[in-house]
N, CA, C and O atoms as CSV, one atom per row, in Angstrom:
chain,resi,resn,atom,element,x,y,z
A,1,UNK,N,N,44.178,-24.771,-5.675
A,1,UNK,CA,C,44.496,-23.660,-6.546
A,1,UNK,C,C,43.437,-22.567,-6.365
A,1,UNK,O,O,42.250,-22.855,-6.519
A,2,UNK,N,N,43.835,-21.275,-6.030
A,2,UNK,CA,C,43.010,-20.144,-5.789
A,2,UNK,C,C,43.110,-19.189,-7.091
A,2,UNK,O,O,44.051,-18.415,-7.265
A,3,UNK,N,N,41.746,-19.376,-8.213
A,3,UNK,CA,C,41.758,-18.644,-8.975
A,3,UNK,C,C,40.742,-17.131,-8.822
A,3,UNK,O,O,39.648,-17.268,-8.275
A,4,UNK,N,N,41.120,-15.850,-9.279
A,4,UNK,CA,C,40.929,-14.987,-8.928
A,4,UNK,C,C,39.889,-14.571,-10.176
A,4,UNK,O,O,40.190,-14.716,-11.361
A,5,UNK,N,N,38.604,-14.025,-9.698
A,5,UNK,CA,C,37.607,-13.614,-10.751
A,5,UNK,C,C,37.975,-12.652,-11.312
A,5,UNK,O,O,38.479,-11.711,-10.700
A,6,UNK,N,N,37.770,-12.664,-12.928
A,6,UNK,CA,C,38.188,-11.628,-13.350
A,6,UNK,C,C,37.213,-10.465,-12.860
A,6,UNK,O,O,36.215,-10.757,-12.201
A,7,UNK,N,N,37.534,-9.053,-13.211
A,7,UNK,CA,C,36.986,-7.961,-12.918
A,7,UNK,C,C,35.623,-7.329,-13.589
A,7,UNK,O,O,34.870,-6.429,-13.214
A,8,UNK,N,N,35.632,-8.150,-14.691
A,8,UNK,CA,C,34.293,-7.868,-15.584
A,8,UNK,C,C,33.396,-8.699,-14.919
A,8,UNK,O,O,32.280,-8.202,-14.768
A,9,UNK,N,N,33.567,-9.870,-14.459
A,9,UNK,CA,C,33.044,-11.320,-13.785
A,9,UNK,C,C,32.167,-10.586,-12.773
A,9,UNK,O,O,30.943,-10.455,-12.799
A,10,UNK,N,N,33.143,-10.083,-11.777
A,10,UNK,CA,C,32.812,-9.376,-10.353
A,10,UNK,C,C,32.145,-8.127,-10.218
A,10,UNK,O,O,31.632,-7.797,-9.149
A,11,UNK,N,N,32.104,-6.997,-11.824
A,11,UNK,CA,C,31.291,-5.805,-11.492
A,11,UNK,C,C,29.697,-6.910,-11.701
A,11,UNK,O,O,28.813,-6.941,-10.845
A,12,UNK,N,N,29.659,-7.677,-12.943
A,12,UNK,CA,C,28.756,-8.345,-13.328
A,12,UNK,C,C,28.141,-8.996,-12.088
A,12,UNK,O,O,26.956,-9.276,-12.270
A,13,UNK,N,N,28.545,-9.271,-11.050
A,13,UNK,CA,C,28.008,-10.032,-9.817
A,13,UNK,C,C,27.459,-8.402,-9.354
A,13,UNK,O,O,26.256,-8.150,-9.416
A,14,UNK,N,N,28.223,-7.595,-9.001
A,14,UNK,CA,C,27.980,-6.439,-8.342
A,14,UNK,C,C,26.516,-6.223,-8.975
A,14,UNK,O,O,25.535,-6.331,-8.240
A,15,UNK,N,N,26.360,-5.891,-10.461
A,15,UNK,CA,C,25.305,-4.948,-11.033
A,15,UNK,C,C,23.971,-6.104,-10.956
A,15,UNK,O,O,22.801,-5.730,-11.039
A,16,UNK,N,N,24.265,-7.166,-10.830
A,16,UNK,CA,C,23.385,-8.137,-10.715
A,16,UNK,C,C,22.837,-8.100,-9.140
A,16,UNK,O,O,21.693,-8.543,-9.042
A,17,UNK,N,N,23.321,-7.744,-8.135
A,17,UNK,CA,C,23.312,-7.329,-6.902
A,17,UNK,C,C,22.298,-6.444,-6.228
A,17,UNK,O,O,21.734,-6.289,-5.145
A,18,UNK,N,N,22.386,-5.823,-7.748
A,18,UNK,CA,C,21.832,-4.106,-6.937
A,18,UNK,C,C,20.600,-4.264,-8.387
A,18,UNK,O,O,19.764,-3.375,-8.549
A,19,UNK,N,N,20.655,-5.380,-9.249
A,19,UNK,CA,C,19.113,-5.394,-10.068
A,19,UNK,C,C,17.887,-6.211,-9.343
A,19,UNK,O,O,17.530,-7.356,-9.624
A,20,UNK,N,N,17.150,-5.069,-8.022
A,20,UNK,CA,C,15.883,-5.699,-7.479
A,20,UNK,C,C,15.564,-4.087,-7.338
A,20,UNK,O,O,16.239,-3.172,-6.868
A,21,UNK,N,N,14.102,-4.123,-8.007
A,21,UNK,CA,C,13.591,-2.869,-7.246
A,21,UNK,C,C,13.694,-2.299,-5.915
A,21,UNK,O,O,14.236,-1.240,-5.597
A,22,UNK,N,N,13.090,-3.161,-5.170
A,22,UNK,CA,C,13.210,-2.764,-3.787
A,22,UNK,C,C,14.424,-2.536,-3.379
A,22,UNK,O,O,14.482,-1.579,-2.608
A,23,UNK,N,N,15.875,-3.283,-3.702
A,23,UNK,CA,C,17.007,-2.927,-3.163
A,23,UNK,C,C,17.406,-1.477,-3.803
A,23,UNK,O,O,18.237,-0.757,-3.251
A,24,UNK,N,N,16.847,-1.167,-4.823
A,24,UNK,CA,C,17.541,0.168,-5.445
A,24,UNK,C,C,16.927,0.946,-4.719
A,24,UNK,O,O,17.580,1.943,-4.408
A,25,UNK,N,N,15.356,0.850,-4.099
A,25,UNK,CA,C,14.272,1.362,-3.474
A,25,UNK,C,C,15.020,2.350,-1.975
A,25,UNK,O,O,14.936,3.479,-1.490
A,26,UNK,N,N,15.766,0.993,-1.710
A,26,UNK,CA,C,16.101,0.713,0.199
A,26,UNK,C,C,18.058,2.020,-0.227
A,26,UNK,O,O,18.440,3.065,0.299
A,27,UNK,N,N,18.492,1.403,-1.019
A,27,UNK,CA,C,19.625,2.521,-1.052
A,27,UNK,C,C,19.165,3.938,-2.010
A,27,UNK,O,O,20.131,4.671,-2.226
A,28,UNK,N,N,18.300,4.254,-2.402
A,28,UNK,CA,C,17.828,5.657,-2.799
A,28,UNK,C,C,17.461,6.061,-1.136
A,28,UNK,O,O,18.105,6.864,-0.461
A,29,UNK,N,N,16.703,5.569,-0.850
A,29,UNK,CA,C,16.183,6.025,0.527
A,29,UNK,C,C,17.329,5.894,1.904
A,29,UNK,O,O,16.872,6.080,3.032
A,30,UNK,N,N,18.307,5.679,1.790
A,30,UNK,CA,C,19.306,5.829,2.723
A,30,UNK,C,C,20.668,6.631,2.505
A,30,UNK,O,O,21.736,6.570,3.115
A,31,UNK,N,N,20.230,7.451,1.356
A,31,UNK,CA,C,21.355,7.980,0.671
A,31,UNK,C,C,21.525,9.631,1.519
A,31,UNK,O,O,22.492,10.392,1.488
A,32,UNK,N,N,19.782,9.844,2.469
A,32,UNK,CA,C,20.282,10.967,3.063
A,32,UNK,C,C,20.567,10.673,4.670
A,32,UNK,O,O,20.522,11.558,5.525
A,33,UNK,N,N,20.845,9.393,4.915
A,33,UNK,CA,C,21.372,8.794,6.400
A,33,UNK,C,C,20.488,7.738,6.506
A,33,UNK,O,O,19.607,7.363,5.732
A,34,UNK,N,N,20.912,7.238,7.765
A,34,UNK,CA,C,20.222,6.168,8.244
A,34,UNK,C,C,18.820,5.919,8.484
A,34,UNK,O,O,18.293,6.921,8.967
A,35,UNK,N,N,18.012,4.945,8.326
A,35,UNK,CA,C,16.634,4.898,8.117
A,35,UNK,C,C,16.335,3.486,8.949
A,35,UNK,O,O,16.760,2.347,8.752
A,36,UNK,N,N,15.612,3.912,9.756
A,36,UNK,CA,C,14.809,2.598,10.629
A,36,UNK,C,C,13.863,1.875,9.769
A,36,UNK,O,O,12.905,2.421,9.222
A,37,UNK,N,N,14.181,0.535,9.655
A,37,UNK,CA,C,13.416,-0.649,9.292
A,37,UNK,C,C,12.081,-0.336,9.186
A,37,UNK,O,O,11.470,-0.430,8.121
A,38,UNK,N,N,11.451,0.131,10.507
A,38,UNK,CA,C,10.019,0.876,10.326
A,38,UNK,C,C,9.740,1.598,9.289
A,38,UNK,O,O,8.814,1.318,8.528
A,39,UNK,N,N,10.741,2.910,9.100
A,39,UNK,CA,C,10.417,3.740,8.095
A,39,UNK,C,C,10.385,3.621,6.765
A,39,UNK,O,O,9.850,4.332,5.915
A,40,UNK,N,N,11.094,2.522,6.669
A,40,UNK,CA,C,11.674,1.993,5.121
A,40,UNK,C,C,10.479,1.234,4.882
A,40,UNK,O,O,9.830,1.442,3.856
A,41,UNK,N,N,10.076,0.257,5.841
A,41,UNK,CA,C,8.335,-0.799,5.488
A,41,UNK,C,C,7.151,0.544,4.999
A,41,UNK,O,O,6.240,0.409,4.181
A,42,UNK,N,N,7.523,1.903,5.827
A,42,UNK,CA,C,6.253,3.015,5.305
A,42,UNK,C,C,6.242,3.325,4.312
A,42,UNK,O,O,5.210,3.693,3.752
A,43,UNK,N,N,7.971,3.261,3.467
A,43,UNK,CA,C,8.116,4.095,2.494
A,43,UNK,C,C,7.640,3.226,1.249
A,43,UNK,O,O,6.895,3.722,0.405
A,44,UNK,N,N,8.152,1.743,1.148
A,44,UNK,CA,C,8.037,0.676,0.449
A,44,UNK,C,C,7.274,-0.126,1.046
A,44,UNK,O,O,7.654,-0.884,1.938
A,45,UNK,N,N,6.036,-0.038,0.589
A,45,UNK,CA,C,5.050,-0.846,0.688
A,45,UNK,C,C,4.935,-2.573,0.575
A,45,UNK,O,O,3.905,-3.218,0.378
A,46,UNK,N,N,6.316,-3.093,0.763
A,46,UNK,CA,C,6.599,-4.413,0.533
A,46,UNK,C,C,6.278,-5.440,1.893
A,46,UNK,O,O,6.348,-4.818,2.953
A,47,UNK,N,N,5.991,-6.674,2.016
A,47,UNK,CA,C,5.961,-7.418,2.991
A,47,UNK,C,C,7.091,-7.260,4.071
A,47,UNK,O,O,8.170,-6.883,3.615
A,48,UNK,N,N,7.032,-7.471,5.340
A,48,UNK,CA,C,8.556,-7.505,6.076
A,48,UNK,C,C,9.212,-8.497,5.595
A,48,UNK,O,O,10.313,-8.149,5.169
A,49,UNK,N,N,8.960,-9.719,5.477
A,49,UNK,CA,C,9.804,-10.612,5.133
A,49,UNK,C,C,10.565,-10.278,3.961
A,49,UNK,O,O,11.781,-10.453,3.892
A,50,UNK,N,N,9.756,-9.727,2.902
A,50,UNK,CA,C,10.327,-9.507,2.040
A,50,UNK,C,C,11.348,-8.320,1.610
A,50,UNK,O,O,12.161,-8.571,0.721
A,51,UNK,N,N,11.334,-7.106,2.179
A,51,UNK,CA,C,12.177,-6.009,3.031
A,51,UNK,C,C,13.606,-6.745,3.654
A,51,UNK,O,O,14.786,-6.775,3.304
A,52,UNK,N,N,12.811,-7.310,4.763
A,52,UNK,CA,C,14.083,-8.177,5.565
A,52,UNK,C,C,15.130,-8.813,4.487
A,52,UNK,O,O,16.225,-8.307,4.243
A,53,UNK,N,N,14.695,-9.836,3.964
A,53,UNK,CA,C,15.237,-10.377,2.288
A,53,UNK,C,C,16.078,-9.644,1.570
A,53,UNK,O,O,17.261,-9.855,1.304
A,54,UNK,N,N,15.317,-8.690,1.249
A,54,UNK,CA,C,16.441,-7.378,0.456
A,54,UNK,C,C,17.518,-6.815,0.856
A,54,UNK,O,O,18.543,-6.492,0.256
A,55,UNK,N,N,17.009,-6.674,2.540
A,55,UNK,CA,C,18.063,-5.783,3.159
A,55,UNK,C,C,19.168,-6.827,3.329
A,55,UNK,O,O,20.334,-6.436,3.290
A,56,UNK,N,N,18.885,-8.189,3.523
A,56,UNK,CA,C,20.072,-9.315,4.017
A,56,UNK,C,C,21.027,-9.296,2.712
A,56,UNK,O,O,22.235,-9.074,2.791
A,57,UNK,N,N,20.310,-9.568,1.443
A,57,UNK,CA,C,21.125,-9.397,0.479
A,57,UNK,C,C,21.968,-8.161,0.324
A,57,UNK,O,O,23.029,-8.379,-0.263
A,58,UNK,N,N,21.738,-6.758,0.750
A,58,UNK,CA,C,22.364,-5.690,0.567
A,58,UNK,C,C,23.452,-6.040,1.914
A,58,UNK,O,O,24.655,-6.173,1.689
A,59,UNK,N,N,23.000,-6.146,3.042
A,59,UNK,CA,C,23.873,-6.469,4.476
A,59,UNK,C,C,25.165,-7.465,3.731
A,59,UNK,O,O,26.346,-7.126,3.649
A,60,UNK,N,N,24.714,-8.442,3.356
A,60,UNK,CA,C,25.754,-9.636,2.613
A,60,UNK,C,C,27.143,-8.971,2.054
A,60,UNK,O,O,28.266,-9.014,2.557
A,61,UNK,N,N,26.704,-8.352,0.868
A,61,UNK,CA,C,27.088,-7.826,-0.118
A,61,UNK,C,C,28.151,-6.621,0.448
A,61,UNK,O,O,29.123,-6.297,-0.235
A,62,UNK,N,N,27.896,-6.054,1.639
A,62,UNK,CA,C,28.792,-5.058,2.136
A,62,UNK,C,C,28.450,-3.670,1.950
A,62,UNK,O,O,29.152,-2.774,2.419
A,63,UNK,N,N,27.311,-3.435,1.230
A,63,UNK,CA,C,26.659,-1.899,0.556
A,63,UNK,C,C,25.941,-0.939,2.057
A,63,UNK,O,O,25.797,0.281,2.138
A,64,UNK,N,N,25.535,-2.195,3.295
A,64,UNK,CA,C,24.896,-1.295,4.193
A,64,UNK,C,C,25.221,-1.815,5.252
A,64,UNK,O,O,25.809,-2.897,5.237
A,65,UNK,N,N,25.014,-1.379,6.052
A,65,UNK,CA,C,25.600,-1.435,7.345
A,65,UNK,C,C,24.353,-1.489,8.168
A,65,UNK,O,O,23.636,-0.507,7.972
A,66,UNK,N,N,23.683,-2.731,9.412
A,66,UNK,CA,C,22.870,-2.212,9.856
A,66,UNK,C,C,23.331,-1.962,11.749
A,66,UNK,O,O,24.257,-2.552,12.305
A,67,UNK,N,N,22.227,-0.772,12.533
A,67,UNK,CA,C,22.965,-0.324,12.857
A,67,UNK,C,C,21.718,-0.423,14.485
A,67,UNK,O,O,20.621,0.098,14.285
A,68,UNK,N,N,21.914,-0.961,15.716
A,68,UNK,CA,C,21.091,-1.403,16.649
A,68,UNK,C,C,21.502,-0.281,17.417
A,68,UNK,O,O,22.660,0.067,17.649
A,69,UNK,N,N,19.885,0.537,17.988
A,69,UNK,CA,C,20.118,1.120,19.131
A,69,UNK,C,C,18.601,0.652,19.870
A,69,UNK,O,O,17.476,1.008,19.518
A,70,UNK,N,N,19.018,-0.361,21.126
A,70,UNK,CA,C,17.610,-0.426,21.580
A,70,UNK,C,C,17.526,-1.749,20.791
A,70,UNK,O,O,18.215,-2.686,20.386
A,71,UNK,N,N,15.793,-1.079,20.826
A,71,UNK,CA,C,14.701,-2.173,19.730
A,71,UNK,C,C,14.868,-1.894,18.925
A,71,UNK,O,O,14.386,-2.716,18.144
A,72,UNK,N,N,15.564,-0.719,18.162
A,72,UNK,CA,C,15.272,-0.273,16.920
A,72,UNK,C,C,16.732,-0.514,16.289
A,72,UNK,O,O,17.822,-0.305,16.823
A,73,UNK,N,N,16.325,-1.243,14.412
A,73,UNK,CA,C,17.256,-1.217,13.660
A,73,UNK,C,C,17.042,-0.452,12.822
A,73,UNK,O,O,15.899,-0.296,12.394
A,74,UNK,N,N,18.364,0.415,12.239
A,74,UNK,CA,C,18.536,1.067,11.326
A,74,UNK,C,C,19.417,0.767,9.824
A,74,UNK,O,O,20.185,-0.187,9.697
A,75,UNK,N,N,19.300,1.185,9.377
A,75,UNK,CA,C,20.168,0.802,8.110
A,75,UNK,C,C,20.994,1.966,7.242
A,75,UNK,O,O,20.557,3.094,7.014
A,76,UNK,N,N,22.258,1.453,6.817
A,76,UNK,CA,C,22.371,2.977,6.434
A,76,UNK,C,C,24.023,2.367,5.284
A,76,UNK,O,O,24.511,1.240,5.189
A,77,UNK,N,N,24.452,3.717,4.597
A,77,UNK,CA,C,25.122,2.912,3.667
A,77,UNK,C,C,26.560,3.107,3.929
A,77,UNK,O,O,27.081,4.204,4.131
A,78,UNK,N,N,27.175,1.955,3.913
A,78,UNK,CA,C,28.440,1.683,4.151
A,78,UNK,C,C,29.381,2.410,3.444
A,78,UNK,O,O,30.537,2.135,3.765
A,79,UNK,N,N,29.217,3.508,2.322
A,79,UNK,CA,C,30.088,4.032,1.968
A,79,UNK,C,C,29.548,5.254,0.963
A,79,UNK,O,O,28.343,5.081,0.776
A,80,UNK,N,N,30.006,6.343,0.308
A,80,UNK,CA,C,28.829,7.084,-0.279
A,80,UNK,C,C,29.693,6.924,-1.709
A,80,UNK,O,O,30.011,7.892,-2.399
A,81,UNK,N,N,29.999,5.596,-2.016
A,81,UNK,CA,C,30.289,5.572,-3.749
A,81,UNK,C,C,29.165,5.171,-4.070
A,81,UNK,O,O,28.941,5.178,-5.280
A,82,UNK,N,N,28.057,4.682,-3.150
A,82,UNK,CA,C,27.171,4.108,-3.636
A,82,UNK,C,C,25.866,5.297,-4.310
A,82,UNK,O,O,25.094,5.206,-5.265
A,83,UNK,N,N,26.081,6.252,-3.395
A,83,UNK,CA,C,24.714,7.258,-3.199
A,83,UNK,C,C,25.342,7.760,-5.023
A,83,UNK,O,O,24.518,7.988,-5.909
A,84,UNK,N,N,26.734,7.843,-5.256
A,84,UNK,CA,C,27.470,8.289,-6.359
A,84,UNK,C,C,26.849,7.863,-7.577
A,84,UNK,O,O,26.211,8.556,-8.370
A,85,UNK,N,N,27.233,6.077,-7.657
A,85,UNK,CA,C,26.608,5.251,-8.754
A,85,UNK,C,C,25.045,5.598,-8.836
A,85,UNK,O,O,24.535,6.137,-9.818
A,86,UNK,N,N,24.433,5.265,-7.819
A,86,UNK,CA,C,22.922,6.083,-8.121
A,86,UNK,C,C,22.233,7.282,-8.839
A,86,UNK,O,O,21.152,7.277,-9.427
A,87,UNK,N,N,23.161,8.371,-8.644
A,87,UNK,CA,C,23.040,9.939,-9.324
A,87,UNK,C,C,23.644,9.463,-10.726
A,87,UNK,O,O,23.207,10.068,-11.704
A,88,UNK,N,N,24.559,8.494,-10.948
A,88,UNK,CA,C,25.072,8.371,-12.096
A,88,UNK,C,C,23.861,7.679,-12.538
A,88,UNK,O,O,23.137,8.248,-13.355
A,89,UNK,N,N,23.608,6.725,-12.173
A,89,UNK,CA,C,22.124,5.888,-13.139
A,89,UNK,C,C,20.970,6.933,-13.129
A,89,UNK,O,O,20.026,6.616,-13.853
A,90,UNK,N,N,20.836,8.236,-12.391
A,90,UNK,CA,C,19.789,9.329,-12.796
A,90,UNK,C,C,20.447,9.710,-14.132
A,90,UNK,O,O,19.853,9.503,-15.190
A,91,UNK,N,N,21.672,10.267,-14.091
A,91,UNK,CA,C,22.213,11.260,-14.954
A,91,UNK,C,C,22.064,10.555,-16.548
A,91,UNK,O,O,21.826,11.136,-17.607
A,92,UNK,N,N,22.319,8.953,-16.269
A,92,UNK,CA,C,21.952,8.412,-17.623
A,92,UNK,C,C,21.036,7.791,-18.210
A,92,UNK,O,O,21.164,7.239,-19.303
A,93,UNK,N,N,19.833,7.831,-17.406
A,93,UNK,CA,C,18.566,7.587,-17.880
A,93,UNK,C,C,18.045,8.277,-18.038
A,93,UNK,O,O,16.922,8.132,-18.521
A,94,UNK,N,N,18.684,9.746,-17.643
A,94,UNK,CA,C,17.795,10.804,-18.196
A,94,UNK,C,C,18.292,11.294,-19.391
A,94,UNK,O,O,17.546,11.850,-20.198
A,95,UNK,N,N,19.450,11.148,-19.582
A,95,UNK,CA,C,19.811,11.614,-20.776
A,95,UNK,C,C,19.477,10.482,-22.062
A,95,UNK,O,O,19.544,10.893,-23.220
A,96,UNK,N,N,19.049,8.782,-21.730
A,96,UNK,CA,C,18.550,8.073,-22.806
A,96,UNK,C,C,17.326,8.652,-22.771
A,96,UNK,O,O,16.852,8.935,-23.871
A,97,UNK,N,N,16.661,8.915,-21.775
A,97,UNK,CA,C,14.696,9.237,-22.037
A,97,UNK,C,C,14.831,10.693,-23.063
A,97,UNK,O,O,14.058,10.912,-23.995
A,98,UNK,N,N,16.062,11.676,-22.638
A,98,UNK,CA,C,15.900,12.521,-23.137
A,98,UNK,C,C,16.269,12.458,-24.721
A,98,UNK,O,O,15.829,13.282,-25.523
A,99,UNK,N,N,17.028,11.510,-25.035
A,99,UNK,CA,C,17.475,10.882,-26.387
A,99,UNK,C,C,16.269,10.224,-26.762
A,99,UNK,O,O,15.981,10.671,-27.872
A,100,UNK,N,N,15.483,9.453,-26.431
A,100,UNK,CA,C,14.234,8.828,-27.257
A,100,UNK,C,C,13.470,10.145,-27.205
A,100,UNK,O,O,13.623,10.673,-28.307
A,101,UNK,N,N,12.894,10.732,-26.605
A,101,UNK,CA,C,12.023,11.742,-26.819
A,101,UNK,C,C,12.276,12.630,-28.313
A,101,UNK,O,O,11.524,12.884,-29.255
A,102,UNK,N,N,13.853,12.987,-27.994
A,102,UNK,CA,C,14.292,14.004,-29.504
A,102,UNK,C,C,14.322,13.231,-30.476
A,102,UNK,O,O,14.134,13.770,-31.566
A,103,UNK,N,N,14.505,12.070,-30.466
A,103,UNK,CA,C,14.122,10.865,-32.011
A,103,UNK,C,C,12.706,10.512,-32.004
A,103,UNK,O,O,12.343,9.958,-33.042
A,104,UNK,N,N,11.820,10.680,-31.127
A,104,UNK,CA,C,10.634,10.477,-31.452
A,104,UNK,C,C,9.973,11.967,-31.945
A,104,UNK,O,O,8.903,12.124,-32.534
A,105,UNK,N,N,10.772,12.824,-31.597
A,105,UNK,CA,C,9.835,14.568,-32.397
A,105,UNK,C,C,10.597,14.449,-33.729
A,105,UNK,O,O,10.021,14.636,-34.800
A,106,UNK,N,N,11.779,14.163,-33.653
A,106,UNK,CA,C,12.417,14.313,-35.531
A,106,UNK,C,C,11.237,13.067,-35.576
A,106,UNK,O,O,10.206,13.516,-35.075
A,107,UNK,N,N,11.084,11.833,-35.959
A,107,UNK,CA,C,10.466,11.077,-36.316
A,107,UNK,C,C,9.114,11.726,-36.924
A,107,UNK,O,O,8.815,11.486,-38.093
A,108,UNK,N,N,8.174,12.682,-35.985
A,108,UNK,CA,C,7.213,13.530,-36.372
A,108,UNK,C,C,7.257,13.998,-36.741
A,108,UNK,O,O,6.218,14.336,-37.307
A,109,UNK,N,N,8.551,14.793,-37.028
A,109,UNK,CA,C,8.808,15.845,-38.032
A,109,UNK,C,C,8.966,15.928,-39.433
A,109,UNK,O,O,8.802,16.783,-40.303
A,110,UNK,N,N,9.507,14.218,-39.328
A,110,UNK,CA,C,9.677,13.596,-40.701
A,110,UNK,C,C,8.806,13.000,-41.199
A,110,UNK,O,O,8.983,12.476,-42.299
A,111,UNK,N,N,7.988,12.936,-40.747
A,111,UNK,CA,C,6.124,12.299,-41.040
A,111,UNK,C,C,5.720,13.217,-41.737
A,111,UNK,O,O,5.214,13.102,-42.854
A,112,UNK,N,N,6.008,14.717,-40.823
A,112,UNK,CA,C,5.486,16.238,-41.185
A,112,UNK,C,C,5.397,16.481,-42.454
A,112,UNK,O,O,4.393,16.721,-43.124
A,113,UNK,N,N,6.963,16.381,-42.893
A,113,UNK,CA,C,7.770,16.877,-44.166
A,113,UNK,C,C,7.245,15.945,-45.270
A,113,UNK,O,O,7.132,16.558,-46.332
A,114,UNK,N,N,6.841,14.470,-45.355
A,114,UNK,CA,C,6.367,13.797,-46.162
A,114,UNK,C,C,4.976,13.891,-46.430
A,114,UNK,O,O,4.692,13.583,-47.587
A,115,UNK,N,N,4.199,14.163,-45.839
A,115,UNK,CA,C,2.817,14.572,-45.730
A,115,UNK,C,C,1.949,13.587,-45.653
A,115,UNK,O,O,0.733,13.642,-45.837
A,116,UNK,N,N,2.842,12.361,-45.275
A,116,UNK,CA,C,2.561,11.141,-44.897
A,116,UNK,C,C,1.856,11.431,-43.324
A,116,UNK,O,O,2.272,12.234,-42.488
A,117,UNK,N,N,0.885,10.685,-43.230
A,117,UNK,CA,C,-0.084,10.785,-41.731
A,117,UNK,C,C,1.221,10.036,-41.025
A,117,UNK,O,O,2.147,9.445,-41.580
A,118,UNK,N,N,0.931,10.308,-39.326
A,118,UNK,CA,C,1.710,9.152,-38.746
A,118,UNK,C,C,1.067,8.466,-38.457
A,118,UNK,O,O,-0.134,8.383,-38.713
A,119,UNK,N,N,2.010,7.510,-37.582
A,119,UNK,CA,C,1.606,6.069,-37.926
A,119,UNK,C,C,0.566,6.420,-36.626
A,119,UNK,O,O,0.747,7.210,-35.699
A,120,UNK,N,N,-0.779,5.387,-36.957
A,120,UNK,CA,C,-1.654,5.295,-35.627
A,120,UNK,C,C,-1.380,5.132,-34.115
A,120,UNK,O,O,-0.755,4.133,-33.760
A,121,UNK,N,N,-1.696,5.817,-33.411
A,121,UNK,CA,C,-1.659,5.489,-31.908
A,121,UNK,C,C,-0.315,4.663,-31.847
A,121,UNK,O,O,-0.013,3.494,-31.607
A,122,UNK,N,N,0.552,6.190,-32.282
A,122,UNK,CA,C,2.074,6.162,-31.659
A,122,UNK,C,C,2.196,6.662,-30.497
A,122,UNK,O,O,1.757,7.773,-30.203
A,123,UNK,N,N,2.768,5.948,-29.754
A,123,UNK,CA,C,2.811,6.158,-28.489
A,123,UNK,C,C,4.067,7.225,-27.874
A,123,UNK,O,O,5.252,6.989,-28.113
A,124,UNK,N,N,3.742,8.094,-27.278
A,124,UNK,CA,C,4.949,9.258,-27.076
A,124,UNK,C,C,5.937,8.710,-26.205
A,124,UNK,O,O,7.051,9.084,-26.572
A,125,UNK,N,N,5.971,8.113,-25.390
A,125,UNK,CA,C,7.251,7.773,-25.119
A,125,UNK,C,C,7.782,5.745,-24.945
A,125,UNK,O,O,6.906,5.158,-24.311
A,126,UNK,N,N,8.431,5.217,-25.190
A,126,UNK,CA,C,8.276,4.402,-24.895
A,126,UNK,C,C,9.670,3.764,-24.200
A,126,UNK,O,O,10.767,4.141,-24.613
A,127,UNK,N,N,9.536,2.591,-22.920
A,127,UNK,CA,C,10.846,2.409,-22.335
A,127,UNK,C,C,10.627,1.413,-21.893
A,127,UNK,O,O,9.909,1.233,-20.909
A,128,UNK,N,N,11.291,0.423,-22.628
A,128,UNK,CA,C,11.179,-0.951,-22.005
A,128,UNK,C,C,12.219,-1.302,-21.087
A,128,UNK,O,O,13.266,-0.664,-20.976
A,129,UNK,N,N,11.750,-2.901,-20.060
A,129,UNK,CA,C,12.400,-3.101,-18.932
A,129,UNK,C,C,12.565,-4.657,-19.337
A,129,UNK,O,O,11.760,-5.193,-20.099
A,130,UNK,N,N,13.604,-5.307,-18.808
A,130,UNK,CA,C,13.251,-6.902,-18.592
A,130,UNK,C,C,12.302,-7.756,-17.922
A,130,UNK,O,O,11.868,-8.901,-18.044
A,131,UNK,N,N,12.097,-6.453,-16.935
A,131,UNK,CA,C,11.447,-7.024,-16.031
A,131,UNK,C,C,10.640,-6.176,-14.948
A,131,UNK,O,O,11.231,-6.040,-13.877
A,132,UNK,N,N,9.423,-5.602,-15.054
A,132,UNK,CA,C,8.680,-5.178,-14.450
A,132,UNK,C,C,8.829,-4.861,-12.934
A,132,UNK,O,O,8.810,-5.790,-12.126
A,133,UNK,N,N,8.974,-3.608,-12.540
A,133,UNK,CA,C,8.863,-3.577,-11.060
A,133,UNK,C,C,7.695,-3.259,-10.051
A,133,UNK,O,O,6.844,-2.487,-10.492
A,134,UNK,N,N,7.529,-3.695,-8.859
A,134,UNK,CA,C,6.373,-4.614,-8.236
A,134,UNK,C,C,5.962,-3.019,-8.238
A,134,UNK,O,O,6.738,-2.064,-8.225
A,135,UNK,N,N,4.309,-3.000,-8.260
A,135,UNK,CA,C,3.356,-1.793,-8.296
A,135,UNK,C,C,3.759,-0.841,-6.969
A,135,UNK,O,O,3.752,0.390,-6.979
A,136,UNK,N,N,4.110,-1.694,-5.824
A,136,UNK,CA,C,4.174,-1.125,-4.687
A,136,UNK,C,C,5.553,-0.515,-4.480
A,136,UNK,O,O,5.717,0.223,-3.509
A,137,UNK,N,N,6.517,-0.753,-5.283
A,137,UNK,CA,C,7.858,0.309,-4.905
A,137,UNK,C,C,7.783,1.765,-5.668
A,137,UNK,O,O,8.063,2.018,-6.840
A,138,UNK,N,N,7.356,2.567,-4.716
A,138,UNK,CA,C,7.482,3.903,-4.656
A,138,UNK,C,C,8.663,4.892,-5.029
A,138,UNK,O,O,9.567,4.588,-4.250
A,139,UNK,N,N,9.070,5.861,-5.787
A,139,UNK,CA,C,9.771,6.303,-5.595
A,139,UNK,C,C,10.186,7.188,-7.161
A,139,UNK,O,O,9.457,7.634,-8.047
A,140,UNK,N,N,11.639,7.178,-6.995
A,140,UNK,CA,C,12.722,8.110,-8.363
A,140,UNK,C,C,12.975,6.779,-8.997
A,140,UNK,O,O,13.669,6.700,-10.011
């Protein structure tokens, strides 16, 4: 019996796919063409093995295409819905950072109006992650 994943199942594999720094790292950086393996180790300061790793999982997955001329491999992206979803995850993290920022000035403002001090070593912006990304991925 061939049962078929549902579609929430399968973006959920997808978005789970593309949650590694370095892989978001490796398709930001191929979004303006193809990029040699070399250039991508300059840009992202990560081990090769561990590069290699990322890129196999993205190769797997169908997101990149890699591409032999010579000695040299390149990598590059199999389709540009991807470069798409990317500008979309700019467009909406900037508009949450830009949403905490305007609730953190009303917040001050409303400190203002009470004549209540604020609270100590409030911190101006704050944005939590699950999970920390490695010091060495560079980038947007």
């Amino acid at each position: 019996m061939n049962r078929q994943v549902p579609l929430y199942q399968a973006k959920a594999e997808f978005f789970r796919m593309l949650g590694h720094p370095v892989r978001i790292r490796v398709l930001e950086l191929l979004q303006s063409g193809p990029v040699s393996v070399r250039d991508l180790l300059s840009e992202i300061e990560v081990e090769p093995s561990n590069l290699s790793q990322q890129l196999a999982v993205l190769r797997r997955s169908g997101i990149v295409v890699s591409i032999r001329e010579g000695s040299t491999v390149s990598y590059a992206l199999a389709g540009g819905d991807v470069a798409e979803l990317l500008r979309a995850a700019r467009r909406i993290l900037t508009e949450l950072l830009a949403g905490q920022t305007e609730l953190l000035a009303e917040l001050r403002q409303a400190d203002v109006g009470t004549g209540l001090p604020a609270a100590p070593h409030e911190p101006d912006l704050v944005v939590t992650r699950s999970a920390r990304p490695s010091p060495a991925v560079r980038g947007h």
